[in-house]
N, C-alpha and C positions, 0 to 999 in steps of 0.2 A: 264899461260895457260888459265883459267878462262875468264882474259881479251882481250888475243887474240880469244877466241871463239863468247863474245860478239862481239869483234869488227868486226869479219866476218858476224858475223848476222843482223852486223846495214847496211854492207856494202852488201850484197847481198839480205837482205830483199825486196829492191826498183826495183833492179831489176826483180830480182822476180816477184813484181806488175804487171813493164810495158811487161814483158813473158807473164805473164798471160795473159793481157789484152788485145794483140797481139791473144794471142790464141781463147778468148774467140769470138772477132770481126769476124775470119776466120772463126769460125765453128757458125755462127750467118750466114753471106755471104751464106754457104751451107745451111742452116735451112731455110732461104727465097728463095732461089734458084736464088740468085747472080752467087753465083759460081755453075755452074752446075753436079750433080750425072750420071754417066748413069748405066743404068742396060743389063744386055748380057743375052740372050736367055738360058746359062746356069746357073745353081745355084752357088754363088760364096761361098765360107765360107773361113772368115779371123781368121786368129787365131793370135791376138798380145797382146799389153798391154797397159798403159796409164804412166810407169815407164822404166827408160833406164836400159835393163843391166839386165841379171839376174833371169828371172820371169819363164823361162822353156818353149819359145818358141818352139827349134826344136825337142826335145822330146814328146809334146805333139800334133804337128804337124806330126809327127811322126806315134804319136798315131790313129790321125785321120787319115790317109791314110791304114795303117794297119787295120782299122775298116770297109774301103769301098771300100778297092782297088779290092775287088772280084765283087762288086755292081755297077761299077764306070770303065770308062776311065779315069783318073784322069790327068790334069794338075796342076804342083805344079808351083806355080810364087814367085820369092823373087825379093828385091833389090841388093843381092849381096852383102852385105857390104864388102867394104875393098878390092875389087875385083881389078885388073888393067887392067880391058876392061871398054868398054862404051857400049851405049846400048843394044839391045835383044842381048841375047846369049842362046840357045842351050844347055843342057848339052851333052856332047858325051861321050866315050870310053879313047879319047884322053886331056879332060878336067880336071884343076887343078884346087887348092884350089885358084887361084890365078886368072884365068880367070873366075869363078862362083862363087867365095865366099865359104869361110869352111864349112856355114850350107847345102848352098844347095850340094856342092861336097859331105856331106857326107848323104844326102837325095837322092842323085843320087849311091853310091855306094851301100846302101841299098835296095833302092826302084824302080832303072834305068829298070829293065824288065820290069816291071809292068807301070810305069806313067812316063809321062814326065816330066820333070826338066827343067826349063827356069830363065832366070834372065832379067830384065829390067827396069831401073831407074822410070819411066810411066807404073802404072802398067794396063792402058788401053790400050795404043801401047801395052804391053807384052802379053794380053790378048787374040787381036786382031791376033795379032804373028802367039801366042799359035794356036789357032781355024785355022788360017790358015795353019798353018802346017799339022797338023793329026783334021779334021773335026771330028771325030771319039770322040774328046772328049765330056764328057757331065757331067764334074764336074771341077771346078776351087777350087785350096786353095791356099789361098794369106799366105805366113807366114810375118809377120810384118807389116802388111798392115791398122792397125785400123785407122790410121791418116790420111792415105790417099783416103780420102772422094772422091773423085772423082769416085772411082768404089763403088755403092750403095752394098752391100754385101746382101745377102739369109740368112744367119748367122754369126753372128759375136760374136766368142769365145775373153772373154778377161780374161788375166791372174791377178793374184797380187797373191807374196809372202805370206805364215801364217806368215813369222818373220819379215814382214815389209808391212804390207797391206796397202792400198793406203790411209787410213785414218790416217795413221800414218807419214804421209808425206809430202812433200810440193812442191810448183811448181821450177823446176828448175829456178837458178841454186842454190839457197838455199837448195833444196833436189833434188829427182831423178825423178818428173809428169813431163811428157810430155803434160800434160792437166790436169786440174782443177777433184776435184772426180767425179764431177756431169756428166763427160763426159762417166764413166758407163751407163749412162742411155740410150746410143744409143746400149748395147750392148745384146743378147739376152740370154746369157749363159755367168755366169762370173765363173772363175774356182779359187779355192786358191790353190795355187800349193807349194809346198815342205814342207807338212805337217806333223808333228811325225805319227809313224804308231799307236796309240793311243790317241785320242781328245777325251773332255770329250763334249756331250752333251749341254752343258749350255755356251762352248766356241764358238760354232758350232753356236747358237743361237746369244752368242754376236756380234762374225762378221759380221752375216745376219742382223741384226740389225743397226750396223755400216754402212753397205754399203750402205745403203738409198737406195735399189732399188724399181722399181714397180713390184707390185705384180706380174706379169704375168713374169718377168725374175727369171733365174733359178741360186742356187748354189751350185757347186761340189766341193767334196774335192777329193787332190790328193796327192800321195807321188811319190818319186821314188824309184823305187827297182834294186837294184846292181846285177848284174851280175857276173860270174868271168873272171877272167884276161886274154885277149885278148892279143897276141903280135904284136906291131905296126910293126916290123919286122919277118915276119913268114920263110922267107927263113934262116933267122938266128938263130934262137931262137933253144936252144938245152934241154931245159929242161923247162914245163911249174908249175910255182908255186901253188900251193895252199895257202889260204886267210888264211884257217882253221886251218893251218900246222902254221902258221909265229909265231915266238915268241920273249920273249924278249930280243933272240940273231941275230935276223934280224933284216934290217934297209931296209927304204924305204923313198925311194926321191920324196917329189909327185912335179911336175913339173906343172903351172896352167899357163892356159893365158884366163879364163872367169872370168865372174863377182864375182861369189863368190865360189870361192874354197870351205869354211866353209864344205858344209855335207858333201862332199869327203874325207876331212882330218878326221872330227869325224869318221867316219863309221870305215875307216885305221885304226885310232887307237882301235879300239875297240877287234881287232886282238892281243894286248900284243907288235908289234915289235916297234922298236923307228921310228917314223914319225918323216921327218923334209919335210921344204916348200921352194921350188923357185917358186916365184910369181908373173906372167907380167899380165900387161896390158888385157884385155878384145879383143879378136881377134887379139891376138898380132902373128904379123910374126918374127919369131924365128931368129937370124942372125949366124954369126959365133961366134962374145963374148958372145954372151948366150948361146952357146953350150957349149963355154970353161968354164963358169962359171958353168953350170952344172954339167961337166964333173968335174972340181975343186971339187964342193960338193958332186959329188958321190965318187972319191977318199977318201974323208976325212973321211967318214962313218966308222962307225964300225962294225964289226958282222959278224957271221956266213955266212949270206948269204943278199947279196945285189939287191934292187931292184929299177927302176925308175919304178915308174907308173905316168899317166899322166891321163885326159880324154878324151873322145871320140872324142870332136873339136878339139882339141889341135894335137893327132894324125895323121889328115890327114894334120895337115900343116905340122909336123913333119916329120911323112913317106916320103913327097914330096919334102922336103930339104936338099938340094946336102951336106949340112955342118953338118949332124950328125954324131957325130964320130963313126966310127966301132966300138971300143972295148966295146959301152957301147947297139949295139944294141940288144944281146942278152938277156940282162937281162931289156928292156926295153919293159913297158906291157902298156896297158888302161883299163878303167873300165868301158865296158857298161853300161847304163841304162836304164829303162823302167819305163813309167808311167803307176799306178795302181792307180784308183778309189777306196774311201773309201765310208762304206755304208750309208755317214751323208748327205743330200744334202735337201735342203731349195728351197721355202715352203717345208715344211713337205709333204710327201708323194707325194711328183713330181716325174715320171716319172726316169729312168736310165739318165746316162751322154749320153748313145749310141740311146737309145730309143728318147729321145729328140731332137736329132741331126738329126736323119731320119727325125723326124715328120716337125723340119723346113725346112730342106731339099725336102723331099716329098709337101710339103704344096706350096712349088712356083715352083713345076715341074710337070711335066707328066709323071716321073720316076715312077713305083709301086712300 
């Protein structure tokens, strides 16, 4: 094993190199303004990451919308990933996980009264879209958008793990950077996201340290905080569980298709009942043998009282999939999440996560 591990790292080191190098030439092209930035009349703020997979983009995007959506017309713009349309689209009433992508469909089922929901591979065409459609806007959020230099951003949130910070990491496809660390440095608020809800001071220090930024950028921590159980089937569901109640004669199925399962399952288990895992893919679309493979593993469980729970992403492709079996949709839950700020954030005595946000925001508009 040992030497299969080296041998991976001899073989994917090089690559690696010429990734980088590739990367560092493109975002050099935008730094002389080879490749050209534009900037839009309204304030844009991207909220992405510099790692594939994992970092807490739609939640914390989330977040931001929920902080300005009473301040703000808001248009949200993604890529879509995994979507099976092509360019600008719409969210509507009538739209799936399938024609918008799971994050945004489920940023639209939340947040659809209030802002609009767009997807568009060019996120200057979706911009432009956007502004065209309801002029009325006078706030853009790009989710996943750091890399795509083309739209000059008013704010640019970027994310990294506390259990995998970018300095702990390396350029794809050796590890998970979509760009070198140094590429923080374009960013103006970097957030550590899925943090224990206790950090000691002098760790909070270490990572500020770590990150090499310039003084004038900002750092927030964050965790997520759980919710209770949601049923992804509400016309069916005949009895809702409690978290509090489970013991160690329940069983539960957690069902994942994002990057890292991990705190989901910990927190589950923290409840006493027997966790077990079925585990896809990263925006995985569900088919019919993973439903029977499910459904196999829920059979097989044991206990008092049986549950699937899943996450939040995962539900809406779920909910939407003609091949979930009946018998299992009653007992079949997810477990919201919410991002909550913790009170540690670098320099010392900077400013709130919210407070900060306004003031760049405010600072290139005419908003009060």
């Amino acid at each position: 094993m040992r030497h299969n591990k080296f041998v991976d790292t001899a073989l994917l080191r090089p690559m690696s190199w010429i990734y980088g190098a590739v990367v560092r030439v493109r975002n050099r092209f935008f730094d002389w303004g080879v490749l050209k930035q534009r900037r839009f009349d309204v304030p844009v703020v991207v909220v992405g990451n510099i790692a594939v997979g994992g970092t807490g983009k739609t939640p914390h995007t989330e977040y931001v919308i929920e902080l300005l959506k009473n301040e703000y017309h808001i248009g949200v713009l993604s890529r879509g990933y995994k979507r099976h349309t092509k360019g600008f689209v719409l969210a509507n009433r009538r739209s799936s996980p399938w024609d918008i992508g799971d994050e945004p469909y489920q940023i639209f089922q939340k947040y659809g009264a209030d802002v609009r929901v767009a997807v568009c591979e060019s996120r200057c065409k979706g911009i432009d879209e956007l502004l065209r459609i309801d002029p009325m806007i006078d706030l853009i959020v790009l989710d996943d958008a750091f890399q795509h230099r083309y739209v000059a951003p008013k704010a640019a949130i970027v994310l990294t793990e506390w259990s995998r910070p970018v300095y702990n990491d390396d350029l794809m496809p050796l590890g998970r950077l979509r760009e070198p660390q140094s590429a923080l440095l374009r960013s103006d608020i970097v957030v550590v996201t899925k943090c224990p809800g206790e950090i000691r001071s002098l760790d909070v220090r270490l990572i500020y340290e770590h990150l090499g930024l310039f003084a004038y950028q900002k750092v927030y921590f964050s965790h997520y905080v759980y919710g209770g159980l949601v049923s992804v089937f509400p016309d069916d569901v005949r009895y809702m569980p409690d978290l509090a109640m489970l013991g160690d004669d329940d069983s539960v199925l957690v069902v994942s298709g994002i990057a890292n399962p991990k705190p989901l399952v910990r927190y589950l288990r923290n409840f006493g009942a027997k966790v077990s895992v079925k585990r896809y893919p990263d925006h995985h679309s569900f088919s019919r043998k993973d439903f029977d493979e499910i459904r196999k593993a829920y059979t097989q469980m044991s206990g008092r009282n049986k549950y699937i729970v899943t996450t939040e992403k995962d539900a809406v492709r779920i909910a939407n999939s003609p091949y979930y079996p009946h018998e299992l949709k009653a007992n079949t839950f997810y477990l919201p999440i919410k991002v909550e700020f913790l009170p540690h954030k670098m320099p010392l005595g900077s400013d709130s996560f919210e407070k900060e946000l306004r003031s760049l925001i405010n600072r290139h508009s005419d908003k009060a």
